[in-house]
TIDRENRO-227410 format. One line per 8 residues: number of its first residue (from 0); their letters; for each residue x, y, z of C-alpha. Coordinates in steps of 0.02 Angstrom, whole numbers. Layout:
BEGIN
NUM> A> X/Y/Z ~ ... .
END
This chain:
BEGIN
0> XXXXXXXX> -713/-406/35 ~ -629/-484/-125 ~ -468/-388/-147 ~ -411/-469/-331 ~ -270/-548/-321 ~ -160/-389/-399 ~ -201/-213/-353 ~ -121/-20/-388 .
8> XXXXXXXX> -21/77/-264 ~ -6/248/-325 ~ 3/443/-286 ~ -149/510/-356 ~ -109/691/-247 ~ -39/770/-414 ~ -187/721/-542 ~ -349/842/-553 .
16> XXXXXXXX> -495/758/-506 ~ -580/709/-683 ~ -385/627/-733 ~ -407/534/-566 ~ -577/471/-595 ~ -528/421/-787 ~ -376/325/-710 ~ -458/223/-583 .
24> XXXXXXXX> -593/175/-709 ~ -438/123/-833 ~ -350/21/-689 ~ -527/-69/-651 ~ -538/-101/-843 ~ -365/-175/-856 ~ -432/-304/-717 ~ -349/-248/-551 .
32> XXXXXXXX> -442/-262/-396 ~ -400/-125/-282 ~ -320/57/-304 ~ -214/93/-144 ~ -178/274/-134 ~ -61/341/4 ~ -88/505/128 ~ 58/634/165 .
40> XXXXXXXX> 23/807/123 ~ -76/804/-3 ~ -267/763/-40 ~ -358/667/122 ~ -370/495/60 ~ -556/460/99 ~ -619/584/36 ~ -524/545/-118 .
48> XXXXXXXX> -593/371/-102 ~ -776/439/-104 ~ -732/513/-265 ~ -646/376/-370 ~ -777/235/-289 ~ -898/364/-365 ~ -823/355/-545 ~ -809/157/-542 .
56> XXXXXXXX> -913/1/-495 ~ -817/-144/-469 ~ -614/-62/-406 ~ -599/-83/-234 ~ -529/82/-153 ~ -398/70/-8 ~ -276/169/88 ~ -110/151/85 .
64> XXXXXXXX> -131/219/211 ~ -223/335/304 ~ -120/414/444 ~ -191/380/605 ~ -113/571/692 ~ -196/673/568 ~ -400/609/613 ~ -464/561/788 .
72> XXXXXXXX> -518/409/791 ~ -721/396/791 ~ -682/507/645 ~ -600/373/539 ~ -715/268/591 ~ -867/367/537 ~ -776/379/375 ~ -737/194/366 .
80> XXXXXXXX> -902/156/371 ~ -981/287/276 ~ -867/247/130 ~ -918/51/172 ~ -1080/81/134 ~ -1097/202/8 ~ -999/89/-112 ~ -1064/-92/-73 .
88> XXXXXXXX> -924/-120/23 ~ -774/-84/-82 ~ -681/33/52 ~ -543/-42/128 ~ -439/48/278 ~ -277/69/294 ~ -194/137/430 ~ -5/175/474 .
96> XXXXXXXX> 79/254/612 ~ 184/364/491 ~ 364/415/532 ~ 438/554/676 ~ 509/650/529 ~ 339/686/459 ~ 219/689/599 ~ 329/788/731 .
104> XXXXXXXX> 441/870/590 ~ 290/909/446 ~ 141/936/578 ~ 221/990/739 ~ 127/821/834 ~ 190/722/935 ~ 231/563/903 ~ 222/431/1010 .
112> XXXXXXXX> 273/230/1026 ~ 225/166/863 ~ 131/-20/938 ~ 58/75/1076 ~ 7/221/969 ~ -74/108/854 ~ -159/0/966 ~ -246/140/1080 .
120> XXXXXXXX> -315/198/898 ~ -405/38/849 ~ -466/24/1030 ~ -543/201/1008 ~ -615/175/827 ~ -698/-2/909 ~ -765/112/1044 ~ -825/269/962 .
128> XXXXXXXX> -1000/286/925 ~ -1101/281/743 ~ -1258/291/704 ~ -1263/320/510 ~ -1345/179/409 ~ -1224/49/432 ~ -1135/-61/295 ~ -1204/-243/253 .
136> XXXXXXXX> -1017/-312/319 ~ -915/-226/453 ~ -800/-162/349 ~ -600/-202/377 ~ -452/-124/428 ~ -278/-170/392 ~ -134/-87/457 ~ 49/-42/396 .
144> XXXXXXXX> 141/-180/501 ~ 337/-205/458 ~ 409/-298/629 ~ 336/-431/719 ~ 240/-321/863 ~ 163/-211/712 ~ 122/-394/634 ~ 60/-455/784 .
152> XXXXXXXX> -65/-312/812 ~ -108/-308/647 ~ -175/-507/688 ~ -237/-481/841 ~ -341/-338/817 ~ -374/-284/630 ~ -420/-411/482 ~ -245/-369/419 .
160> XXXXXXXX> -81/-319/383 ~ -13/-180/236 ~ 175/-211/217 ~ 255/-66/120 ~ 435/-46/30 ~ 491/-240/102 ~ 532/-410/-13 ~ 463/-584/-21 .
168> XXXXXXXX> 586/-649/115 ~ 490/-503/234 ~ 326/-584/190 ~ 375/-756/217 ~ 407/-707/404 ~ 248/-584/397 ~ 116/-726/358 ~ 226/-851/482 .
176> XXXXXXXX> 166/-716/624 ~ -1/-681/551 ~ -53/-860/518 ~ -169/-913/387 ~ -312/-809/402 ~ -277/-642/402 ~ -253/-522/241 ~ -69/-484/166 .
184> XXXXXXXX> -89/-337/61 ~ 104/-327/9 ~ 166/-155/-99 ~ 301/-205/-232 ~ 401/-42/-328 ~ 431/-108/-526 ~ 522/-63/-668 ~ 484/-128/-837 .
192> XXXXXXXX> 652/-111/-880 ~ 781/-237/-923 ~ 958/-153/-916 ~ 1015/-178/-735 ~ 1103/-7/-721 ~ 970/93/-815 ~ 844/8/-694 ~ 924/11/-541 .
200> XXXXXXXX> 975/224/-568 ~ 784/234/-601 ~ 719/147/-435 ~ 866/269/-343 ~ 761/430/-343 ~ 612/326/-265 ~ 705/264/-148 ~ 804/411/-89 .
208> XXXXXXXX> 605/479/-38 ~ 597/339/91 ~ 806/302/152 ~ 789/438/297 ~ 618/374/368 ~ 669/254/512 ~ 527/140/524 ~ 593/96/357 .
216> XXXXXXXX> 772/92/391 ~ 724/-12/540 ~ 634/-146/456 ~ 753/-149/299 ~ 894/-191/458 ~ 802/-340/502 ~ 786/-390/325 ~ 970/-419/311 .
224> XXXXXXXX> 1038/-262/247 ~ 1167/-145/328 ~ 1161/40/328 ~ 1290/62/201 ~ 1162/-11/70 ~ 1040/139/106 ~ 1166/275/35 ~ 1192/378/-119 .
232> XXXXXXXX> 1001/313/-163 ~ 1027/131/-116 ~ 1166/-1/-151 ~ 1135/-127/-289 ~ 1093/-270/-165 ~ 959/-143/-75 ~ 879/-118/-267 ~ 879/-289/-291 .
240> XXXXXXXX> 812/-323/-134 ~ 670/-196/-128 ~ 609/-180/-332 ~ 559/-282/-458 ~ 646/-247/-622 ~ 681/-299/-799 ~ 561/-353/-917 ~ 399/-431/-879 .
248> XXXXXXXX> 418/-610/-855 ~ 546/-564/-714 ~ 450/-439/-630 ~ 314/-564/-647 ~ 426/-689/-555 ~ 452/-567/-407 ~ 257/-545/-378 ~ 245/-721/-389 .
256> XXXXXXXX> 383/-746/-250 ~ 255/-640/-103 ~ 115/-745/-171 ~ 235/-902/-139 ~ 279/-842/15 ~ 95/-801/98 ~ 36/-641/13 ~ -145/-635/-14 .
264> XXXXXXXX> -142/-480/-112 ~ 9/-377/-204 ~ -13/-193/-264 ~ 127/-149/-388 ~ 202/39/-388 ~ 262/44/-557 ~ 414/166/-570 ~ 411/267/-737 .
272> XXXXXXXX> 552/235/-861 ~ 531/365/-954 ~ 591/506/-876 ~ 435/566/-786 ~ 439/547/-638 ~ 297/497/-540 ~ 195/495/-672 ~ 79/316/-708 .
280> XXXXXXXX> 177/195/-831 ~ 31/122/-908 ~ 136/-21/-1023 ~ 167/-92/-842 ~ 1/-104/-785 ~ -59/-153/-953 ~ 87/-296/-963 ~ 82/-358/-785 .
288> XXXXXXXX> -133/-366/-821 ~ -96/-476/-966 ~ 35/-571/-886 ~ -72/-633/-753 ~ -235/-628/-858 ~ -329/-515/-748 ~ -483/-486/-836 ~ -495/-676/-892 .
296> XXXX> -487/-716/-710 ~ -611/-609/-651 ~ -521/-555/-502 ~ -581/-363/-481 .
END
C-alpha cells in the first residue's frame, strides 16, 4: 500500500461519528495519506476504521495502534483482512504491546515480556484460520517498535515498524536496524507556535499523559535523556527533543529531519494552541499540507 508521504495521528475517541467521518474526508482533501488513530479506552479502532474508510475513498486508515491484549489474535486478523478488503486495501495494522500501567493497571491482564508477547501474537495471527473473501494484497502489519529487539521483530516478521513519541536521531538508528526495505511510519507531536516558552508549556500537558509509561521512559533513556528531563511535564531539552515547534518552516524542518534520517512515512500530532485541548488544529494541517504541497504531489 501507498502510505503518502505525510499522514494524521489523532484521537478521534471524543468526536461523534458524523464529526469523525467529516474530518477524515477534510484530512484526505488537504492531501494526507493515512489517518492513524490510537486505541486505549475508548472506541475499538477497527471498527472505527470500517467507518471512516466508509466516508472516504482515497485516506488510508491505520492504527496507531491496535493493542494486541485486548483481541485474540485470529480475531485481529479476521479484522485485518476484512477491513483489507472491504476498502481496496487501504487498512493498515498497527499493533503495540501497550504499557503495564494500562493493561495490568486499566484491564486487570496480565502483561507479559513485551518482544516475546509480541512475537507469539504475529505467530498466532499467521496461523489462525480465514476464510472470508480475501483481499487482492495480503494486507500489512506494522508494529510499535522503540528498541532494537522491538525493531528487529518488527523486520523480521511484520512489513514494518510504528515509532511513537521518539526524534529523528531515534529513527536514524531505527532504519539502520530495519534496513532499506521495510516501512517507517514515524509519529511527530507539533506546535504551530513560535514563542519557545508559550510552545514548550503547551507540549507539557501532552507530555505529562505519556512521562509515567515505561516503555516510553525506557526508550527516551536510550535516546540520551536522563530522568530528570521527564519531570514537572518535561525539561526544555526533552521538548525540544520530542516536538516540533514554532512556525511552519521549522516544524517543516523537523519532519524533514526523519525523512533525512530513513522515515518512509511521518504522521504529525498537531498540539492545539489555542487552549483546547485535544481538539484538531486545522491551520497546522492546512499549513504543513501546503508546505509540502500535498495535493500537488498526489501523495494520498
Amino acid at each position: 500500500m501507498n502510505t503518502g508521504k505525510l499522514g494524521v495521528w489523532y484521537f478521534f475517541d471524543g468526536l461523534p461519528a458524523p464529526v469523525a467521518a467529516d474530518a477524515a474526508k477534510r484530512i484526505e482533501a488537504l492531501g494526507y495519506g493515512t489517518l492513524w488513530i490510537p486505541e486505549t479506552v475508548g472506541r475499538d479502532p477497527l471498527v472505527h476504521a470500517a467507518w471512516l474508510l466508509a466516508n472516504t475513498t482515497k485516506l488510508n486508515l491505520a492504527t496507531g495502534i491496535a493493542n494486541i491484549y485486548h483481541r485474540e489474535p485470529g480475531v485481529t486478523m479476521a479484522g485485518q483482512k476484512t477491513l483489507a478488503e472491504q476498502s481496496g486495501g487501504r487498512f493498515l495494522l498497527g499493533l503495540g504491546v501497550s504499557h503495564k500501567p494500562m493493561v495490568e493497571g486499566v484491564r486487570g491482564l496480565e502483561y507479559g515480556p513485551p518482544v516475546a508477547s509480541m512475537r507469539k501474537y504475529l505467530e498466532g495471527m499467521a496461523t489462525a484460520p480465514y476464510n472470508g473473501a480475501a483481499p487482492a494484497e495480503e494486507p500489512k502489519t506494522v508494529i510499535a517498535a522503540l528498541g532494537p529487539k522491538m525493531l528487529e521483530l518488527a523486520r523480521d516478521k511484520c512489513a514494518g515498524a510504528h515509532p511513537y513519541f521518539t526524534s529523528p536521531d531515534h529513527t536514524a538508528m531505527a532504519r539502520e536496524i530495519l534496513g532499506p526495505e521495510p516501512m517507517l511510519c514515524v509519529e511527530q507531536k507539533i506546535v504551530l507556535e513560535p514563542d519557545a516558552d508559550k510552545a514548550r508549556a503547551l507540549a507539557r500537558p501532552v507530555a505529562s499523559i505519556y512521562a509515567g509509561l515505561p516503555n516510553y521512559r525506557n526508550n527516551w533513556l536510550r535516546m540520551g535523556l536522563e530522568e530528570s528531563d521527564f519531570e514537572n511535564g518535561g525539561s526544555d531539552k526533552f521538548i525540544d527533543t520530542t516536538f516540533a515547534w514554532g512556525n511552519v518552516s521549522k516544524i517543516s524542518e523537523r519532519i524533514k529531519a526523519h525523512f533525512d534520517a530513513g522515515a518512509s512515512h511521518v504522521c504529525i500530532q498537531p498540539v492545539n494552541p489555542n487552549g483546547q485541548f485535544g481538539a484538531l488544529h486545522w491551520e497546522s494541517l492546512e499549513a504543513i499540507a501546503s508546505e509540502f504541497n500535498l495535493q500537488g504531489d498526489g501523495q494520498s
